[in-house]
N, C-alpha and C positions, 0 to 999 in steps of 0.2 A: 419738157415734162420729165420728172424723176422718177422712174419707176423699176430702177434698180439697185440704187445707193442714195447718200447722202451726208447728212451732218453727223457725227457721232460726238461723241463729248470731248473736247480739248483736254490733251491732257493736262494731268496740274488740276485738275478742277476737283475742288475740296468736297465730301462726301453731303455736307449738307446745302451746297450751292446745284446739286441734280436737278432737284424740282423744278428751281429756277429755270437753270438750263435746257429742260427739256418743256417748258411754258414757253419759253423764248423762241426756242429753236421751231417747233413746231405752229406758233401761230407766224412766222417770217414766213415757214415753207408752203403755208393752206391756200391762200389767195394765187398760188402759180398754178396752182394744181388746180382749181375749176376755170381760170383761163387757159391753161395748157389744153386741157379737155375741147374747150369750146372752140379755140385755136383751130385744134386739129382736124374738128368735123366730129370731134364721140360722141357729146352731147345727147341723149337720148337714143345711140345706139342697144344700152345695157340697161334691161327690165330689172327684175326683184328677183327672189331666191326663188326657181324651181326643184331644187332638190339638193340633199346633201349624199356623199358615197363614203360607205364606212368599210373600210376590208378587214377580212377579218383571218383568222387561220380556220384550211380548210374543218376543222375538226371542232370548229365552235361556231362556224355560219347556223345551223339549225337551232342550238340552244339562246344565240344572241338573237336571232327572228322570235324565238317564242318568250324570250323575256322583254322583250317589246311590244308584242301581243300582250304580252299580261301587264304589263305596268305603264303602260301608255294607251291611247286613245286610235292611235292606230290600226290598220287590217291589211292585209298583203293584198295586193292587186296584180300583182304578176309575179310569174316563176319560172326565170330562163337559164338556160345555158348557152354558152359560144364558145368558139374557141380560146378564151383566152379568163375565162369567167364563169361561174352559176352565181346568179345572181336571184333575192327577192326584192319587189319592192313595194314601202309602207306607207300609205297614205291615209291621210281621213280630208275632210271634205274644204276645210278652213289654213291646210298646210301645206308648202313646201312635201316633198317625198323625202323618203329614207329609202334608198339606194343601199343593199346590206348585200355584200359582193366576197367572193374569195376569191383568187385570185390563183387560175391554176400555175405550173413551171414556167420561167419567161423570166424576163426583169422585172424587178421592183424598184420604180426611179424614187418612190418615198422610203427603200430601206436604208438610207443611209442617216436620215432623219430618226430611227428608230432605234441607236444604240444607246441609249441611256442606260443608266445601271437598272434600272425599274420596270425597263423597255424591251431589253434581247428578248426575256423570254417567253415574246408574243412579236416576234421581229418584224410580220407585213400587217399587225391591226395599229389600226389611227382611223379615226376621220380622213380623207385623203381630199376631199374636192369640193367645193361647194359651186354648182350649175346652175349659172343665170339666165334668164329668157335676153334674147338677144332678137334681134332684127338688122337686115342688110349684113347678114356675118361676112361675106365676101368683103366690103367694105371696112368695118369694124379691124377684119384682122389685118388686112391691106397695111392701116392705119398707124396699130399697134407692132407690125414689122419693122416699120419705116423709123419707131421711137426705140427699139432695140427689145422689145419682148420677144421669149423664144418659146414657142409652142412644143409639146409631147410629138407630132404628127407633124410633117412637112407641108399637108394639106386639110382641107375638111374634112371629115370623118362623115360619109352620108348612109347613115342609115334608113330604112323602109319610112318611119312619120317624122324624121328631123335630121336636121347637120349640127353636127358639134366638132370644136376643138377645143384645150386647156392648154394652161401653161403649164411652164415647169414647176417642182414645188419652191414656193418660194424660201429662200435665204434666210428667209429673218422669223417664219412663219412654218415653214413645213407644209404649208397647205399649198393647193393649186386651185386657180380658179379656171370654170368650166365654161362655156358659153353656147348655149342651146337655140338653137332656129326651129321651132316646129313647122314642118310644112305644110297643113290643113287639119283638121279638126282630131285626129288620131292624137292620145296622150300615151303609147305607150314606150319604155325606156329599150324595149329588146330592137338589139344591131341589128344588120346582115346578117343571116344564114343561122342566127340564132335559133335554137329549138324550145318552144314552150315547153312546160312542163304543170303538170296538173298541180293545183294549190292543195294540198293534203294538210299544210298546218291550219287549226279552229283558233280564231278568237277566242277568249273565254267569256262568257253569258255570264259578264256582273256588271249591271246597269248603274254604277259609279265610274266605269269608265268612263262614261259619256259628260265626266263633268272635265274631264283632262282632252285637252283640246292641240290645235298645233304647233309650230315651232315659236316661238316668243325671240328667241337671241341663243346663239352659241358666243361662248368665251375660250380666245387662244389666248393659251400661257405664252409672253414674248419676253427677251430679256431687255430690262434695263437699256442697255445701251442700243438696242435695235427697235426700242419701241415706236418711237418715230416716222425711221425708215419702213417700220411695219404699215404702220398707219398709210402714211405717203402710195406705198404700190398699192393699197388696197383701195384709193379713191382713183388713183390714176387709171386702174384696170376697168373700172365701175363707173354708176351713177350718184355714188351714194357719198354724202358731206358728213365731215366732224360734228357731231352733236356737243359732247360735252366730257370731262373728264374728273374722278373723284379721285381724290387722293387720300388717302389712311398712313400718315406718318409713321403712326405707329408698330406698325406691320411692314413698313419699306413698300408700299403696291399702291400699283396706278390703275384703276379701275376706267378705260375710255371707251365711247361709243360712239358709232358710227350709223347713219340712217339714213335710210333713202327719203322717206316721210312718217309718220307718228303711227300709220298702220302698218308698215312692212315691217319683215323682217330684219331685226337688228344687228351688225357685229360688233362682238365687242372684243377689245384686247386688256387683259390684263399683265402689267409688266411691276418691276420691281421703278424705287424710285432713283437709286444707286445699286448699282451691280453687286453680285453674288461674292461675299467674305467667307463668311463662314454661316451654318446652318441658323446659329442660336440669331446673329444679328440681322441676318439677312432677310429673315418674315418669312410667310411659307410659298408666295408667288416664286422666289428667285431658286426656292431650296425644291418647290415641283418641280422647276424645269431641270435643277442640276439633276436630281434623280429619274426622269420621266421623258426629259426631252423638251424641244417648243411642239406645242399638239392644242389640240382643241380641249380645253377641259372637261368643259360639262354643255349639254344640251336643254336649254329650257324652253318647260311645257307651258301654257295657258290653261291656267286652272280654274276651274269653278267650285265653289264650297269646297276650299282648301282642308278646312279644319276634319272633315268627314274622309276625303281621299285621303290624308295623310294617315289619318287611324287605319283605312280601309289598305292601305300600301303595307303599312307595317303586318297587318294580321297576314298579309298574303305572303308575307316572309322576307318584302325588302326593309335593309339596315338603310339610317341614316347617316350623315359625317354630322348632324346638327339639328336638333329640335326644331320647330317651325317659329324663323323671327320676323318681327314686325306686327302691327295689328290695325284694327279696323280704322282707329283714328289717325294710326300714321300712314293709313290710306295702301298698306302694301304687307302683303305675305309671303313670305320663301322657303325654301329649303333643299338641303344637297341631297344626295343617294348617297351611300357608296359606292364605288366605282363601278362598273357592271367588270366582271373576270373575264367575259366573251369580248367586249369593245375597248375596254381602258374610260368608258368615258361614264361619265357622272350624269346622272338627271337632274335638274333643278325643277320646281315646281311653283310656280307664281300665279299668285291673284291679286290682281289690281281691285279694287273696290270704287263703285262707282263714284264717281267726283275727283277720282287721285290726277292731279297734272304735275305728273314726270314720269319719269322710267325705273329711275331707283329712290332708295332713300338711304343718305351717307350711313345712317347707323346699321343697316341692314347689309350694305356693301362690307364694313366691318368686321361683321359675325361671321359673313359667308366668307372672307378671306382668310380667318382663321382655324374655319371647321377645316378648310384646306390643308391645314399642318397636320391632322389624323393618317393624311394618303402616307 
């Protein structure tokens, strides 16, 4: 199983032989990797998303909690400190958590991922982990030692209602993945010797929140030539198989997805289709990453009565990168945020319409990789 390297592009290989290349390369590698898995014993080790961890700088943890509160569907559920952390975190009833953490003095193994030109000057915010429900972790990590993955913690990490460990962040990715044991019916994310702390931030009382629902798909910006290798440790680590991939020539960007089944939680990668020249030719996937880093771009919501929330979002004072594209007969509606200034990271908002069978639609993938050239 491959879940630290792999093929990159030979060199020599002409700018419009990529797509080729990376069609090729990536369906030879796919069929190793769900028997590598089954091989080893993982096989239904690793659940679906329980939560994602956003860190943030101590001095915009409260205003990135309350811009969450207000423009998403979410409500905090807990309020801790530890030693190494104050953490809130946002759930609503149908989603994954939002884990919104700073991060007090100590190492930061994701700040080295963080020096883009676009990036120093917010150097520990990113998305940093996304935490899957796991079973038999003893096992699972046993497993994944023995293939060469190298965990944050020499051991399990057992706190009061679960054991967790993650890996490092990954190479091609910046992200790290988390893997969660709950131990009985307790769902709460506070460690050891953590101290609660009373919930003082309000929801806001506007009953269109209630139409923004929870996590749909996050998108990591990946380069070009690592999009592959991306892909690869992210199925090898998990449960979850290549779905499908959109390409937009015209922009240089590979739109791929990854999915465990039709109701989970989605990842997706977007990468360029030939690596980074220059700004003007290179589309805006390759020219975010040169400026911004590899990072999670944007966070997408499930929306109901798109058309209402997005007027109702705009009057409450969030800017767009993009009017809202697609419509009711192309079965799909979208649209970006601007970036939030506390996270780095973008909301997207989507309504599927009942009868739509897929996940995107190529014209829609198009618009939104363009509103990207704004950041």
């Amino acid at each position: 199983m491959d879940n630290s390297g792999g093929a990159v592009p030979p060199a020599g290989v002409a700018e419009g032989d990529f797509m080729q290349w990376q069609e090729d390369d990536l369906a030879a590698r796919l069929p190793s990797v769900v028997k590598g898995r089954r091989d080893a014993g993982l096989e239904g080790l690793v659940g679906g998303l329980e939560a994602v961890v956003i860190n943030t700088e101590p001095e915009r943890l409260e205003p990135a909690v309350d811009e969450l509160l207000q423009f998403t569907g979410l409500g905090i559920t807990e309020h801790f400190v530890d030693s190494k952390a104050t953490a809130c975190v946002l759930a609503t009833r149908d989603s994954p958590s939002l884990v919104i953490m700073s991060r007090g003095r100590g190492e930061n193994p994701f700040h080295p991922f963080n020096q883009a030109e676009k990036a120093r000057a917010l150097p520990n915010t990113r998305l940093e982990t996304f935490v899957f429900r796991a079973r038999d972790l003893d096992t699972y990590v046993g497993i994944q030692r023995g293939l060469g993955v190298r965990f944050l913690t020499e051991t399990i990490v057992d706190a009061p209602e679960y054991r967790f460990i993650q890996t490092y962040p990954s190479r091609f990715t910046g992200n790290s993945l988390g893997f969660l044991e709950w131990k009985g019916s307790g769902r709460s994310f506070a460690g050891a010797g953590a101290k609660r702390l009373a919930i003082t931030r309000k929801k806001p009382d506007l009953p269109w929140l209630s139409q923004i629902h929870g996590l749909d798909h996050t998108a990591t910006r990946v380069r070009a030539a690592e999009r592959n290798n991306a892909i690869i440790e992210f199925l090898s680590l998990t449960g979850y198989h290549f779905d499908f991939a959109v390409f937009v020539k015209s922009l240089n960007s590979i739109t791929s997805v990854a999915r465990m089944s039709r109701d989970d939680f989605a990842m997706v990668f977007t990468s360029g289709i030939a690596p980074y020249t220059d700004d003007e030719a290179s589309g805006p996937t390759e020219k975010f990453i040169r400026s911004f880093g590899t990072r999670v771009h944007h966070m997408a919501f499930r929306t109901d009565e798109i058309e209402e929330v997005f007027g109702r979002l705009r009057e409450s004072g969030m800017e767009f990168l993009v009017d809202l594209v697609g419509s009711h007969d192309e079965g799909l509606k979208q649209t970006f945020s601007m970036p939030s200034p506390h996270t780095m990271i973008v909301n997207e908002y989507i309504h599927r319409y009942e009868g739509f069978d897929g996940f995107f639609t190529r014209s829609n993938v198009e618009a939104l990789t363009r509103a990207t050239g704004r950041q």
